[in-house]
N, C-alpha and C positions, 0 to 999 in steps of 0.2 A: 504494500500500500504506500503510496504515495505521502510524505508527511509536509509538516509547513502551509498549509494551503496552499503546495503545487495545484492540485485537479481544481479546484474552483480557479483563481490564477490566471491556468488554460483556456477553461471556459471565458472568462471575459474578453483575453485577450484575442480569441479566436473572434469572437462575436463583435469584436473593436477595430479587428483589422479586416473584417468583411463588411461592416455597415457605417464605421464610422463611431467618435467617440460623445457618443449621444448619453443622456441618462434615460431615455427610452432604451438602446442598446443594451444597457448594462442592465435596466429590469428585466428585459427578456430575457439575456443571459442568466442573471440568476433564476427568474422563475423557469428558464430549459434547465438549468440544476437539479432544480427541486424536485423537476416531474421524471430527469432521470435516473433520482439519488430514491424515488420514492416505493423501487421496490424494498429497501433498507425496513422500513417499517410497515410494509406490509407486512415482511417475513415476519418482525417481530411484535405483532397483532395478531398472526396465525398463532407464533409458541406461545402467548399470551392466553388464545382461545384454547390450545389444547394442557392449556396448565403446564407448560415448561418454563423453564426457567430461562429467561430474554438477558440478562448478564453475560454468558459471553455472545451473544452475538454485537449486543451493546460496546465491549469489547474488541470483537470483531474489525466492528466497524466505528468506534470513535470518532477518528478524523474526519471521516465524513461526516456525523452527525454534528460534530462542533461546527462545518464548514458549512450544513445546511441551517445550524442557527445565526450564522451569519450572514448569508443569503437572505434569510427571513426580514434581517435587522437592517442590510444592505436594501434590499426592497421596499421596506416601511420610509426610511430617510431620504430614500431617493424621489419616492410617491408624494411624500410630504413637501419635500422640496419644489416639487413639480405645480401641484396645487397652492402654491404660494404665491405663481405667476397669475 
């Protein structure tokens, strides 16, 4: 796994150097994140549903999940900022 927020990173930067450094750009990037990162918590909704234990998958996969509450945080300040205009 990729650590530092390289994979998020990529994401932006690919979506920056294809469209332009827009804060519309950057929300879509993050929100194509979220919807690619989002089988992460399906899986762990299922072990949840069949009563397993979601720890190591949480584990697992940390850096992604810090990276999608970043995304979250990233897209709220960027939305906000947009509505300001």
């Amino acid at each position: 796994m990729l650590k530092g927020g390289i994979i998020i990173n990529k994401y932006i930067e690919n979506f920056i150097n294809k469209f332009g450094d827009f804060a519309s750009t950057k929300i879509y990037a993050y929100k194509q994140f979220l919807l690619e990162t989002d089988y992460i918590i399906i899986k762990m909704y299922e072990a949840q549903i069949e009563g397993e234990d979601i720890a190591p998958i949480k584990e697992q996969y940390k850096e992604i999940l810090m990276q999608r509450e970043e995304a979250r945080k990233q897209i709220n300040e960027l939305e906000e900022h947009l509505s300001s205009y």
